[in-house]
LOBAVO-569776 format. One record per residue (C-alpha): residue in three letters; x, y, z. Coordinates in steps of 0.1 Angstrom, whole numbers. Layout:
! residues N
+------+-------+-------+-------+
! code !  east ! north !    up !
+------+-------+-------+-------+
!  ala !     X !     Y !     Z !
...
+------+-------+-------+-------+
! end
This chain:
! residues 520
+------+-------+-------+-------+
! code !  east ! north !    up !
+------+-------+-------+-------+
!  unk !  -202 !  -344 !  -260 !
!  unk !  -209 !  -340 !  -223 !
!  unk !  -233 !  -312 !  -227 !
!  unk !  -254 !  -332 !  -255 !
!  unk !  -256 !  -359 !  -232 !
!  unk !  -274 !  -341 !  -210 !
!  unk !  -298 !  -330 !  -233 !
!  unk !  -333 !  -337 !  -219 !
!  unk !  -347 !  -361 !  -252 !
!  unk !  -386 !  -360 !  -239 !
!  unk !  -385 !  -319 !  -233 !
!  unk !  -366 !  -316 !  -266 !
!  unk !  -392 !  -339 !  -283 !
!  unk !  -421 !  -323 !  -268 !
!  unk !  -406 !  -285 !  -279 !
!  unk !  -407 !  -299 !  -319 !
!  unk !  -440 !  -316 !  -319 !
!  unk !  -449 !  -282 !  -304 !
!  unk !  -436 !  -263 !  -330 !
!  unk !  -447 !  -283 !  -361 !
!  unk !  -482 !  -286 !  -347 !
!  unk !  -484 !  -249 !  -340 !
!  unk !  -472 !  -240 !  -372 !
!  unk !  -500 !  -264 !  -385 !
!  unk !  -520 !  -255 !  -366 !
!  unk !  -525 !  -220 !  -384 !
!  unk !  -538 !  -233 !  -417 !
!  unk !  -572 !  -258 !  -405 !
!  unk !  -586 !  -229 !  -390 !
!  unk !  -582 !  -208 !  -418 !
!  unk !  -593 !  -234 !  -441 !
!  unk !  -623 !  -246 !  -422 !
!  unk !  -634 !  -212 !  -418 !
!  unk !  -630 !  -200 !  -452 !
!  unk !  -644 !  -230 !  -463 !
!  unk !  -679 !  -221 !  -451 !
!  unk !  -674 !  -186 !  -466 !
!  unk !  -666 !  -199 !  -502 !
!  unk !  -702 !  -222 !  -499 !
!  unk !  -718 !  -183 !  -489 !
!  unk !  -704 !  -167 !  -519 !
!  unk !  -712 !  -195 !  -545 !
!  unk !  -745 !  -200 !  -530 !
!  unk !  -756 !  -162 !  -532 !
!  unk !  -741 !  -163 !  -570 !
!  unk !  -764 !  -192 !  -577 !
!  unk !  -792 !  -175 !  -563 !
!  unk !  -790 !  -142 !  -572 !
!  unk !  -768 !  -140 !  -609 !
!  unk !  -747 !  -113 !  -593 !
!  unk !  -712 !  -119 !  -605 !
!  unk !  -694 !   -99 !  -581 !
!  unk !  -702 !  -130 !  -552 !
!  unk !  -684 !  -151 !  -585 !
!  unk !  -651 !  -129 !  -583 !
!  unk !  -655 !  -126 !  -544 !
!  unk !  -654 !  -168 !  -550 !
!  unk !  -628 !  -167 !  -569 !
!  unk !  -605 !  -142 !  -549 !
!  unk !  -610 !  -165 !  -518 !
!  unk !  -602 !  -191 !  -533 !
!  unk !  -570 !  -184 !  -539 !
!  unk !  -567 !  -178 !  -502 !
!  unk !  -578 !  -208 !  -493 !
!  unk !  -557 !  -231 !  -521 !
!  unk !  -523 !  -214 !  -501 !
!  unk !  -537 !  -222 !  -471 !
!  unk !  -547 !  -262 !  -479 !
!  unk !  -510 !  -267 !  -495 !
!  unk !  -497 !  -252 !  -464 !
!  unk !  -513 !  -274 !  -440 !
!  unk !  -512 !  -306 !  -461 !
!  unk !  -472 !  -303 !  -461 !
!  unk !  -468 !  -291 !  -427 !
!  unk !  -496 !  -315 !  -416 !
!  unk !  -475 !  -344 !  -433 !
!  unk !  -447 !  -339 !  -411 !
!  unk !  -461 !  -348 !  -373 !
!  unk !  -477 !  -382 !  -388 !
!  unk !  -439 !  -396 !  -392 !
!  unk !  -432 !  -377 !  -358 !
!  unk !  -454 !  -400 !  -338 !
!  unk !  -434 !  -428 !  -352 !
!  unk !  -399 !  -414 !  -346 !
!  unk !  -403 !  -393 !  -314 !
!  unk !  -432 !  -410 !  -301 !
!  unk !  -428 !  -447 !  -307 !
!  unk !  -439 !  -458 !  -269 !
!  unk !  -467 !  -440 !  -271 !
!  unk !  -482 !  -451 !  -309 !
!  unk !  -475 !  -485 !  -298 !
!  unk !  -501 !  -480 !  -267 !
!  unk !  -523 !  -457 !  -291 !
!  unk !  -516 !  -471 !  -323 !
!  unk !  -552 !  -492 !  -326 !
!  unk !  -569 !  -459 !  -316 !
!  unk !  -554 !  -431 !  -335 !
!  unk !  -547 !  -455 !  -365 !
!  unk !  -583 !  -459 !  -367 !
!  unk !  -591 !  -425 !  -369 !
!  unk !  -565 !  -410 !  -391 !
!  unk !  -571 !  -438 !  -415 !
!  unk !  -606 !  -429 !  -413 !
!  unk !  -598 !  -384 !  -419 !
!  unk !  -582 !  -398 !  -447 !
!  unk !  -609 !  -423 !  -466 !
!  unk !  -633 !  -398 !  -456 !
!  unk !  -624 !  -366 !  -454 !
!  unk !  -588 !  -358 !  -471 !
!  unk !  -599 !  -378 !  -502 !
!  unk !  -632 !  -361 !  -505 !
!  unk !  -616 !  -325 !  -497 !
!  unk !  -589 !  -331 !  -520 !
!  unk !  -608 !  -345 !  -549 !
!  unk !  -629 !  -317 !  -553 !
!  unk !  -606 !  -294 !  -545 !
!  unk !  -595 !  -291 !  -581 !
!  unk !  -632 !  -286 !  -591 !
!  unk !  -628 !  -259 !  -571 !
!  unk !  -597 !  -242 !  -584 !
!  unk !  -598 !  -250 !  -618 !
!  unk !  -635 !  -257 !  -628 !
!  unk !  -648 !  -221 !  -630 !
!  unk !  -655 !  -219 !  -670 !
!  unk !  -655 !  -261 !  -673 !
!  unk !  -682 !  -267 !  -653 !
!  unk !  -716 !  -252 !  -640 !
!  unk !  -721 !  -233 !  -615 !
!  unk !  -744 !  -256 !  -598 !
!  unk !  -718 !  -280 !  -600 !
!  unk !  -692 !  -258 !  -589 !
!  unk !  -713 !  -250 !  -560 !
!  unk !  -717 !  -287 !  -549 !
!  unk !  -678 !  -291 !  -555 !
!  unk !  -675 !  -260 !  -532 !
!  unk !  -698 !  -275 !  -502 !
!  unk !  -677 !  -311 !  -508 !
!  unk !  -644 !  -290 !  -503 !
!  unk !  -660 !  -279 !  -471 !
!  unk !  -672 !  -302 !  -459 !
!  unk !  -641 !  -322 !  -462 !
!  unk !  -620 !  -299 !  -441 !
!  unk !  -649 !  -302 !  -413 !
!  unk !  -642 !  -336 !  -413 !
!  unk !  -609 !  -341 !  -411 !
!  unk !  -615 !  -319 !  -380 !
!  unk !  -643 !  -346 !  -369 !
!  unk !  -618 !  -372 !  -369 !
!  unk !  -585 !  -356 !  -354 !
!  unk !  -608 !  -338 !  -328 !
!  unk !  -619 !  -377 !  -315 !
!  unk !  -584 !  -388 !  -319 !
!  unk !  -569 !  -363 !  -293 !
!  unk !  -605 !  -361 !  -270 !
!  unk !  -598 !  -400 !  -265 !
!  unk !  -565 !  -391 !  -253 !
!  unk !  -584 !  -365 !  -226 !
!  unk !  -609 !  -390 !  -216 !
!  unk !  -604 !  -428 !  -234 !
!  unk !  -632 !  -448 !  -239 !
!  unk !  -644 !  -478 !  -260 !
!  unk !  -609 !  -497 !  -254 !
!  unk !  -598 !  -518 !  -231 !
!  unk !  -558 !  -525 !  -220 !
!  unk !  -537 !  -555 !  -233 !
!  unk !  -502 !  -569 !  -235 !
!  unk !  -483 !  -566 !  -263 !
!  unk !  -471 !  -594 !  -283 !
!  unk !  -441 !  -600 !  -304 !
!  unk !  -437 !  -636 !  -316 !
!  unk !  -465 !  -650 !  -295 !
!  unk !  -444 !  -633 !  -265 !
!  unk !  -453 !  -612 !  -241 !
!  unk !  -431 !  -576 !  -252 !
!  unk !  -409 !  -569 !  -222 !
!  unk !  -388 !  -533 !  -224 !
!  unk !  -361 !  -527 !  -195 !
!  unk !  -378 !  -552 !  -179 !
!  unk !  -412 !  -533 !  -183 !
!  unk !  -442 !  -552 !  -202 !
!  unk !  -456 !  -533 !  -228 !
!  unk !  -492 !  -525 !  -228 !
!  unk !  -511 !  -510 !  -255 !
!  unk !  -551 !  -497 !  -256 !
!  unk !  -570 !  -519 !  -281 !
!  unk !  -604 !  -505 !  -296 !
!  unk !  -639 !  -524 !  -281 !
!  unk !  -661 !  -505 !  -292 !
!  unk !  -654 !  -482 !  -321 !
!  unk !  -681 !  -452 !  -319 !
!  unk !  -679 !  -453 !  -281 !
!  unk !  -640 !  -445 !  -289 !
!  unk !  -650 !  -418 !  -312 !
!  unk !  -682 !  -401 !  -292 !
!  unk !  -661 !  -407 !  -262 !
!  unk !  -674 !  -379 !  -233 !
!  unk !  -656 !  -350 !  -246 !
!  unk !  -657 !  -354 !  -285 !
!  unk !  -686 !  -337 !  -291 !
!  unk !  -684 !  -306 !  -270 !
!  unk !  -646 !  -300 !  -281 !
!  unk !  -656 !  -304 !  -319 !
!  unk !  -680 !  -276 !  -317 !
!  unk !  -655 !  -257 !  -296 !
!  unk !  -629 !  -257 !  -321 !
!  unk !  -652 !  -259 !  -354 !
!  unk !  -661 !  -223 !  -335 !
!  unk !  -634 !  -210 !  -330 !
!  unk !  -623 !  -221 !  -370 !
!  unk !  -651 !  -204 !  -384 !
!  unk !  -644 !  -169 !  -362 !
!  unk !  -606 !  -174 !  -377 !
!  unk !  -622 !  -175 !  -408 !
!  unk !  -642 !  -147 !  -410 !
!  unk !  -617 !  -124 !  -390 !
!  unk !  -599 !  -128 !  -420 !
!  unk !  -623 !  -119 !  -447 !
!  unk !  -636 !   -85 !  -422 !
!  unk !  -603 !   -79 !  -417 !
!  unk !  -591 !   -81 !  -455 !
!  unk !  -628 !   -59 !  -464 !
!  unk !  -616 !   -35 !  -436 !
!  unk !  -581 !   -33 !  -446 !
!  unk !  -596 !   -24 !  -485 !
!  unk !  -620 !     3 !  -473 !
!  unk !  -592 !    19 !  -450 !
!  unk !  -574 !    23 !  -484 !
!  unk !  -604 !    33 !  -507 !
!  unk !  -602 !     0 !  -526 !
!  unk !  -627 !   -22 !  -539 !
!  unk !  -651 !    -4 !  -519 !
!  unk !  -682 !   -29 !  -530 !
!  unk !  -659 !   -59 !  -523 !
!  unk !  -644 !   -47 !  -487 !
!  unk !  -686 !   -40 !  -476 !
!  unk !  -694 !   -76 !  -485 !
!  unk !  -667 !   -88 !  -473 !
!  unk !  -667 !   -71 !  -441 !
!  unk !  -709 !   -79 !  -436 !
!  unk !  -698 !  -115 !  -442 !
!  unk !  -671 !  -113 !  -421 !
!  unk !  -691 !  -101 !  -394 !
!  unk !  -720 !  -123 !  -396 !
!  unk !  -697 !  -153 !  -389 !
!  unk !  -681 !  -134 !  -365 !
!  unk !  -709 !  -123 !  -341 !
!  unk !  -724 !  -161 !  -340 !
!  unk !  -692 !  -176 !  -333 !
!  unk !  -676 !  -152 !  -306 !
!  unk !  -713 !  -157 !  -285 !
!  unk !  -715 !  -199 !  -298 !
!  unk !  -677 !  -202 !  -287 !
!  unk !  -683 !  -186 !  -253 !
!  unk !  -715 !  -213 !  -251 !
!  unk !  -695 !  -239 !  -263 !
!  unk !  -663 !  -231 !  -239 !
!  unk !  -686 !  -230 !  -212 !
!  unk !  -701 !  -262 !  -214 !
!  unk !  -666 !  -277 !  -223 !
!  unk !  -651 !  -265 !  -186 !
!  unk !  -677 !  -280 !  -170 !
!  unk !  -667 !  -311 !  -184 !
!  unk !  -633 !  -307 !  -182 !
!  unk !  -635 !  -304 !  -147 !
!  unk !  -656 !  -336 !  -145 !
!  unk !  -631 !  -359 !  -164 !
!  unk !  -598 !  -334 !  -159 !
!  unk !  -602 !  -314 !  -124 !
!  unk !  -563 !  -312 !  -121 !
!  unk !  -565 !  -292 !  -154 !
!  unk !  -596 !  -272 !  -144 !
!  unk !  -579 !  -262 !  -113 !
!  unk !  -544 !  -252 !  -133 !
!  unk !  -569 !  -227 !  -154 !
!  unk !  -578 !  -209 !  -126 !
!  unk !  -545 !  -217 !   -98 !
!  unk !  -574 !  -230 !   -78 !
!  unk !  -552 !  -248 !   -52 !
!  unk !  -571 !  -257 !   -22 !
!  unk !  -603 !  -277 !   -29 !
!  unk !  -628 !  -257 !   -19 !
!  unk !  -654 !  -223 !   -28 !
!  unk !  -642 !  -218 !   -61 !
!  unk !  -632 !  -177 !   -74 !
!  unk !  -631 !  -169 !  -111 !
!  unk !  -602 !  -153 !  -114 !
!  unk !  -596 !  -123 !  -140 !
!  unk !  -561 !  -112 !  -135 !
!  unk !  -534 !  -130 !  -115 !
!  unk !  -496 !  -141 !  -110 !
!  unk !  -494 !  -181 !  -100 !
!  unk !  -471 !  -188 !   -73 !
!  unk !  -468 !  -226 !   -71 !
!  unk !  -438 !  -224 !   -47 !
!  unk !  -465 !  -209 !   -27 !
!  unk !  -497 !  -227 !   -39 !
!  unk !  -514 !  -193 !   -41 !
!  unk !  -521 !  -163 !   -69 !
!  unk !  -506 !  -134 !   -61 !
!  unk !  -522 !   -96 !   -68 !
!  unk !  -556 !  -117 !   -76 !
!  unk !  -582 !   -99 !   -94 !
!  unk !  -609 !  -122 !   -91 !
!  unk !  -648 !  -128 !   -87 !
!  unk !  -656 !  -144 !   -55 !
!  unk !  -671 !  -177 !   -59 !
!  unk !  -683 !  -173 !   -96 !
!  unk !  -659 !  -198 !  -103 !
!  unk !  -678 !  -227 !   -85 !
!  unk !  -712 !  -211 !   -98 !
!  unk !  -702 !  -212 !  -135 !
!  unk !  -691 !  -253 !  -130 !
!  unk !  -720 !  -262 !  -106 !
!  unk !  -744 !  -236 !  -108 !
!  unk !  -739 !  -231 !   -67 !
!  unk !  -722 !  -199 !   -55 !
!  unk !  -710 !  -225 !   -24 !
!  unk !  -701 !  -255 !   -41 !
!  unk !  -668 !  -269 !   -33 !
!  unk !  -643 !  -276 !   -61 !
!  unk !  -613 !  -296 !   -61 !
!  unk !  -585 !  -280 !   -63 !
!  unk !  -543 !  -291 !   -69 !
!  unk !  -542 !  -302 !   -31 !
!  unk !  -561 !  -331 !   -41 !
!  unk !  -531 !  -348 !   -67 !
!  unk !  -494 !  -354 !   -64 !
!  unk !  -469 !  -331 !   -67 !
!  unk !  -461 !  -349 !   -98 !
!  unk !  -497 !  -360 !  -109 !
!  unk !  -500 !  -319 !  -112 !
!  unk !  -497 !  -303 !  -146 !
!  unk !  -480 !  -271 !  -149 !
!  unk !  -494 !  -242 !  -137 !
!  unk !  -481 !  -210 !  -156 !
!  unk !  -490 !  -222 !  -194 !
!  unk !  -520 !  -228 !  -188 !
!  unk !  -528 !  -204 !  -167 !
!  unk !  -517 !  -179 !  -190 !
!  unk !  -529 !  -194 !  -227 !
!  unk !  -563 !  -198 !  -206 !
!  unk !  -567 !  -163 !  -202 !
!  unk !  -554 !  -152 !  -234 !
!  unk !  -581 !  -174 !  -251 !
!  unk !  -608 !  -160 !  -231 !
!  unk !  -594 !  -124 !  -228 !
!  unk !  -599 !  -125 !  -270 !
!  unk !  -630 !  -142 !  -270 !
!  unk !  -648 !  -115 !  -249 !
!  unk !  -626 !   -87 !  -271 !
!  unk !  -646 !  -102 !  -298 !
!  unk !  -683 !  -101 !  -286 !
!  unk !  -677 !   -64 !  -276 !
!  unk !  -665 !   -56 !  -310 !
!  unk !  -693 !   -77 !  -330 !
!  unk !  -717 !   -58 !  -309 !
!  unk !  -708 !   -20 !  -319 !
!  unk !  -696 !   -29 !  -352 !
!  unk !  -731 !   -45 !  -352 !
!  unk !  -744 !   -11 !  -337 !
!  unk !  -725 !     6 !  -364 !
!  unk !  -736 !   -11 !  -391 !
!  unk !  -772 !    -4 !  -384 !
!  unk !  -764 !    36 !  -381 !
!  unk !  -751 !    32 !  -412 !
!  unk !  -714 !    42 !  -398 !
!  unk !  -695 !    11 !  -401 !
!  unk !  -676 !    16 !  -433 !
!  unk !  -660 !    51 !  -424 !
!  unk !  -656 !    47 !  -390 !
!  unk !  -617 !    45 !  -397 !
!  unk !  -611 !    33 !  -360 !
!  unk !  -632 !     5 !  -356 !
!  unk !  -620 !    -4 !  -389 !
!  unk !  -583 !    -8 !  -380 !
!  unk !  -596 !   -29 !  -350 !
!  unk !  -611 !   -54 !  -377 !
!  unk !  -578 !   -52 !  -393 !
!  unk !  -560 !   -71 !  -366 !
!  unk !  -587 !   -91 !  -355 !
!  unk !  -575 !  -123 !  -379 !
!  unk !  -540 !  -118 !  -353 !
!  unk !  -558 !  -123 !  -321 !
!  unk !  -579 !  -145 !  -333 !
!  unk !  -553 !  -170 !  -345 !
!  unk !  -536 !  -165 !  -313 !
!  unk !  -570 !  -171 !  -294 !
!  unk !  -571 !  -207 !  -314 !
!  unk !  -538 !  -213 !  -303 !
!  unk !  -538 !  -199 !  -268 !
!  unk !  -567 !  -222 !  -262 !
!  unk !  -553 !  -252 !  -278 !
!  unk !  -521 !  -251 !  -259 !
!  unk !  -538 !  -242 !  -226 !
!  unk !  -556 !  -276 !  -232 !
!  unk !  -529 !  -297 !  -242 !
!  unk !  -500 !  -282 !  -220 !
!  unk !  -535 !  -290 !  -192 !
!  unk !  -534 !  -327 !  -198 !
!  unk !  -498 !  -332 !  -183 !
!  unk !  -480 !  -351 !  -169 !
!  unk !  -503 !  -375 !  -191 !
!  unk !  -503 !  -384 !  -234 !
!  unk !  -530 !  -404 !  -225 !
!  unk !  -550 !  -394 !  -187 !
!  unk !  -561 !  -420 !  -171 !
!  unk !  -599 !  -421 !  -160 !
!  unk !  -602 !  -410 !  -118 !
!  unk !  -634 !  -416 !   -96 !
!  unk !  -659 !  -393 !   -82 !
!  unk !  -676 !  -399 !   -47 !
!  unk !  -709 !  -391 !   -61 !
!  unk !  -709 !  -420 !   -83 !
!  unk !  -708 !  -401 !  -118 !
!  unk !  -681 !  -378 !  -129 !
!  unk !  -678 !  -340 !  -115 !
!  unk !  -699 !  -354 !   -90 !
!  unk !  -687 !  -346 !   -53 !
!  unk !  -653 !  -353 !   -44 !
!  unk !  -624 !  -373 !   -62 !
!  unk !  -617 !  -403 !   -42 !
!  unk !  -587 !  -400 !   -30 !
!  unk !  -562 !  -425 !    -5 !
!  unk !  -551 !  -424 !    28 !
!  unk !  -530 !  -393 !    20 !
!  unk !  -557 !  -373 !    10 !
!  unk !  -546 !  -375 !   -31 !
!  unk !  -559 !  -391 !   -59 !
!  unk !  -543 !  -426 !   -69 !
!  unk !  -543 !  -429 !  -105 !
!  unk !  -546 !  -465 !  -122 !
!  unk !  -518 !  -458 !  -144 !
!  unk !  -515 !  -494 !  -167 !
!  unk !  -550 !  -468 !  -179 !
!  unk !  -528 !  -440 !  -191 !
!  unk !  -494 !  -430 !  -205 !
!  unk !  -468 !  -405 !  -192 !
!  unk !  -455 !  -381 !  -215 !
!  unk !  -420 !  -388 !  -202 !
!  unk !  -429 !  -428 !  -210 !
!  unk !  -441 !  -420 !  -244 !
!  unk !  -406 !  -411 !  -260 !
!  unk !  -387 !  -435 !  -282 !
!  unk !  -359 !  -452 !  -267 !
!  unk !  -339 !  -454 !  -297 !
!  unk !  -333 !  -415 !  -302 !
!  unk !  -307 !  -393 !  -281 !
!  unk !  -312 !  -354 !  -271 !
!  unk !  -287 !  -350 !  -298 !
!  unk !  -305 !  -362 !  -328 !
!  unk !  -334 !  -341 !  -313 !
!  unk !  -316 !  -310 !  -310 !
!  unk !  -308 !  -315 !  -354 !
!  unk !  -342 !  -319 !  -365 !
!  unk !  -355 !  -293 !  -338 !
!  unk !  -334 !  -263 !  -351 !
!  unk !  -339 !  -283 !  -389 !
!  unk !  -378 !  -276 !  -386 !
!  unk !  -374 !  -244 !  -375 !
!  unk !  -351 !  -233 !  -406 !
!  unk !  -373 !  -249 !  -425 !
!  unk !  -408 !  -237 !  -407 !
!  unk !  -393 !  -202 !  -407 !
!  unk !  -383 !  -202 !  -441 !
!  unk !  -423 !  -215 !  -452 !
!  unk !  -437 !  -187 !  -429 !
!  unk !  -419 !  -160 !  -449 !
!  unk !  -427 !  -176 !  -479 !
!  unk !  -467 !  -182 !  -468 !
!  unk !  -467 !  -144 !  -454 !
!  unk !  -452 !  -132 !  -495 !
!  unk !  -477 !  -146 !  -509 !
!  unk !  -506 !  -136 !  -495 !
!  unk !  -497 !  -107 !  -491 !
!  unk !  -493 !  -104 !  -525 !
!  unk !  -526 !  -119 !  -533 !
!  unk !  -548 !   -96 !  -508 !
!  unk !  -524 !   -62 !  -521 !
!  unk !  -538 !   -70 !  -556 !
!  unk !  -573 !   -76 !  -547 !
!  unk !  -600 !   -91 !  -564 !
!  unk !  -607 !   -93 !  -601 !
!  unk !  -636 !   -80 !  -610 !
!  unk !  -656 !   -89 !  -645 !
!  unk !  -670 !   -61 !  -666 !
!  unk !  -705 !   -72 !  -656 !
!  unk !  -701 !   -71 !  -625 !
!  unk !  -709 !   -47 !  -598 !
!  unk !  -687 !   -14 !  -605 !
!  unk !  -692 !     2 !  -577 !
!  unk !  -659 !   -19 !  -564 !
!  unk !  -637 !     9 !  -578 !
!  unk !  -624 !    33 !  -555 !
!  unk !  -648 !    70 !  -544 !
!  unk !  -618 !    86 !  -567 !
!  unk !  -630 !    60 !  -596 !
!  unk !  -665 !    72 !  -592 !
!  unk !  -657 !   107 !  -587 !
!  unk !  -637 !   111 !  -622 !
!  unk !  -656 !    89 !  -643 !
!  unk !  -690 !   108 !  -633 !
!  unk !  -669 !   141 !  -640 !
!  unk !  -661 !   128 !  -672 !
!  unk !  -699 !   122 !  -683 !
!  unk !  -713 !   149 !  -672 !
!  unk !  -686 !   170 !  -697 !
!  unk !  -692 !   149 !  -721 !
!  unk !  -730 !   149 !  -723 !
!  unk !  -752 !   153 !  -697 !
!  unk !  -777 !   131 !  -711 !
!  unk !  -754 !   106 !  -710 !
!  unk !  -751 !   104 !  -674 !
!  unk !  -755 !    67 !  -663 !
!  unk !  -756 !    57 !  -629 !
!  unk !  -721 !    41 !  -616 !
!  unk !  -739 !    19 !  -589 !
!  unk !  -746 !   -12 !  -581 !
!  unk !  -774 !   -37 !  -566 !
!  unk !  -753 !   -37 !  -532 !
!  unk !  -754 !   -67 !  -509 !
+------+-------+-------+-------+
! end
C-alpha cells in the first residue's frame, strides 16, 4: 500500500490522457485526409464516366469507414476523461470547451455521421451526383470537427473572449482546501473561437491531415506497383497521392513558419524550449543538438548562427527571449519538446525532398519502376503519422507547466514585441488567477492507485484495438480493389496483360483487341 501511495496521480493522469489521445489521434488525420481524396475520386467519376475513379471510391471507402469507427470509439473515451481525471480543470474550462464540443457535435459529427451512411451504403440507391454531395458532406464534416477542437485547445494556448469569475454553489462562493474556485466564463463567443492562434494552427494541422492522407493512398499505389498489382489503380493512386503530398509538405512548412512566429509572441517559454535557446539574446537555429538543462546549454550543437532570430523577426541581430527570462518552475520541459520539434520538422523537409524527385520522376516518365523511390513512398504514411504526432506533442508537452497559459506582456506594447516585462528579478510574473496549472487541474477525488488500473486497463484495451485496426486493413489493402468489368483493365498485373495478349494472338490475330485503358 505504501508504494501506491506514493504514486504521483497528476503524472499518472497526464501519461493516460496521453495515451488515449495519441492513439486517437491516429484516425482524424487519416480521416480528414482521405476525406478530401474520396471528393477527388467521386468528382472525376462524375466528370469523366470512368468507372475505375468509382471502384478507387469505393476501395477508399472502406479505408476510411475503419478509420471513422476507430476514432469515434477511441475519441469517446477522453470526453469522460476530462470529467474523471480532469475535474479542476473542466470546472475552470467547462463554459469554453463545453461550447465548442457541443458545437463539433451539432455541426460537424451530426453532419459527418449522417451522410456517412450515404456514403457506405448508397452506391446503387442513389445517384451519383447525390453520392458525390454525400461524399463532400462526409468531408466536410470531419474538417469541422477539426475547426472546433482546434479552437478548443488554441484557447487553452492563448485564451481570449472570457473573462475570470468565482464559482458558485448554492449562492456561495466555492471554497476547496481553503482555495476559491475560479472558472473562465465566455464574453465574447467568436473572439473565444478566432482567438490569436486558431486560425494559423487550424491550417497547420488541416495540413498536416491531408499529407497523412495522401501518404497513405501513394504509399498503398506504391506498395501495389512494387508487387505488379493493380497496376492502373497503384498509378492513380500514387499521382493522387502525390499531388496532395507536394502542396502540403511546402503549405505545412508555410503554415509552421508563420505558427512559430506566433508562438513565440504568445508562448516564448515554449519557443525557446524548441530550440534550448536559454539566454535571451541572438537567436541560432539549431539542427542537431543534446539539451543540457543542468547546464542551460546544448551540447555538440549543430546549428545556423542567428537564423533562428531571422526566421522569428526577419533581423539576423534581433534579440530573443530565452528560458533565463521565466522561473525555474514557470519553464516547460526541455527534452520533449526539443526532440518531437525536430522530429516534426526533420520529416516535413524529408517530404518536400521526396515530392520534388518523385515529381522529377514522374515527368521522365520513371516514377512507376523506379523500385527505390517506391519503397520510400511505402513508408511515408509511417513518418508521416509520426510527423502529426511529433508535432502535436512538441506543442502540448510546450505549453507546461500550464492546461490553460496565462497571457504575459511585451515591452513593445503588442505581443512578440521587444522584451517580456519581467520583475525585479529579471523573470516574468505570471497573473496566475488567468491560467491553470496542470498539477491544479487534477481531480481531488481520485488516488494514484485508481490511476494506475485504468492506465494499464486502456493500454490492454488500446493494444488489443491496434492489432485488431492493423488486421484489418491490412486485409483490406492485401486484397485490393474491385474492379467492374467496364472498367479500365489495364489494373491487372504486366503478367495479366502479357498472357491474355498471348492468348489472342494464337487464337486469331484479327482478333487482337487492345488491353488498355484511357489512363489518368
Amino acid at each position: 500500500m505504501e508504494l501506491f501511495a506514493a504514486l504521483d496521480t497528476v503524472l499518472l493522469s497526464r501519461l493516460q490522457f496521453a495515451l488515449t489521445i495519441m492513439f486517437h489521434y491516429l484516425f482524424p488525420p487519416l480521416t480528414i485526409g482521405l476525406g478530401l481524396v474520396l471528393v477527388y475520386l467521386g468528382l472525376r467519376y462524375v466528370m469523366t464516366g470512368d468507372r475505375l475513379f468509382r471502384d478507387a471510391q469505393k476501395f477508399w471507402t472502406k479505408i476510411y469507414a475503419l478509420n471513422f469507427a476507430m476514432g469515434v470509439s477511441t475519441g469517446i473515451v477522453m470526453e469522460f476523461e476530462f470529467g474523471t481525471n480532469w475535474s479542476v480543470y473542466s470546472e475552470f474550462v467547462g463554459d469554453v470547451f463545453g461550447s465548442a464540443l457541443a458545437a463539433e457535435g451539432i455541426f460537424a459529427f451530426f453532419l459527418e455521421s449522417g451522410f456517412l451512411a450515404v456514403l457506405v451504403f448508397g452506391w446503387d440507391r442513389v445517384g451519383p451526383k447525390m453520392h458525390l454531395f454525400s461524399t463532400m458532406m462526409v468531408s466536410l464534416g470531419s474538417i469541422f470537427s477539426a475547426v472546433w477542437i482546434v479552437a478548443a485547445n488554441s484557447w487553452q494556448q492563448t485564451p481570449a473572449g472570457h473573462h475570470i469569475v468565482p464559482v458558485y454553489r448554492r449562492g456561495e462562493p466555492w471554497v476547496v482546501d481553503g482555495e476559491l474556485m475560479m472558472r473562465a466564463e465566455i464574453t465574447d463567443f467568436w473572439a473565444m473561437v478566432f482567438n490569436p492562434t486558431t486560425v494559423i494552427r487550424l491550417t497547420h494541422t488541416l495540413t498536416g491531415a491531408f499529407i497523412v492522407g495522401g501518404s497513405l493512398v501513394a504509399s498503398v499505389g506504391a506498395w501495389y506497383l512494387l508487387k505488379n498489382r493493380h497496376i492502373e489503380f497503384a498509378r492513380r493512386s500514387l499521382n493522387g497521392g502525390l499531388i496532395v503530398m507536394t502542396i502540403g509538405a511546402f503549405t505545412a512548412a508555410a503554415t509552421g513558419h508563420l505558427q512559430a512566429k506566433i508562438t513565440y509572441a504568445y508562448q516564448p517559454a515554449k519557443m525557446a524550449a524548441y530550440e534550448g535557446h536559454f539566454e535571451t539574446g541572438p537567436g541560432h537555429l539549431t539542427v542537431f543538438g543534446i539539451p543540457d538543462v543542468k547546464n542551460e546549454t546544448v551540447r555538440y550543437d549543430l546549428s545556423i548562427p542567428r537564423a533562428y532570430s531571422f526566421l522569428l523577426k526577419e533581423d539576423l541581430n534581433a534579440e530573443i527571449v530565452g528560458l533565463d527570462r521565466f522561473a525555474p518552475e514557470d519553464r516547460p520541459p526541455i527534452w520533449i519538446p526539443f526532440v518531437t520539434y525536430r522530429v516534426m520538422v526533420g520529416i516535413g523537409t524529408y517530404l518536400i525532398v521526396l515530392s520534388i524527385v518523385a515529381v522529377v520522376f514522374r515527368l521522365r516518365n520513371k516514377l512507376y519502376t523506379h523500385r527505390p523511390l517506391l519503397f520510400l513512398f511505402v513508408i511515408t504514411v509511417f513518418l508521416s503519422l509520426i510527423a502529426n504526432h511529433g508535432g502535436w506533442v512538441a506543442c502540448e508537452v510546450g505549453r507546461q507547466p500550464w492546461i490553460v497559459h496565462p497571457p504575459l506582456e511585451w515591452t513593445g506594447g503588442e505581443p512578440g514585441v521587444g522584451d517580456v516585462v519581467v520583475d525585479e528579478t529579471g523573470v516574468v510574473q505570471y497573473d496566475e488567477t488567468q491560467g491553470l496549472r496542470t498539477t491544479d487541474a487534477v481531480s481531488k477525488a481520485i488516488s494514484g492507485e485508481q490511476v494506475l488500473g485504468s492506465l494499464i486497463g486502456f493500454g490492454l484495451i488500446y493494444g488489443l484495438l491496434f492489432i485488431v485496426w492493423i488486421t484489418v486493413l491490412h486485409q483490406k489493402i492485401q486484397k485490393g480493389p474491385d474492379i467492374s468489368e467496364d472498367a479500365d483493365t489495364s489494373s491487372a498485373s504486366v503478367e495479366d496483360l502479357l498472357n491474355i495478349s498471348s492468348s489472342r494472338v494464337s487464337h486469331s490475330k484479327h482478333m487482337i483487341e487492345p488491353n488498355g485503358g484511357s489512363g489518368a
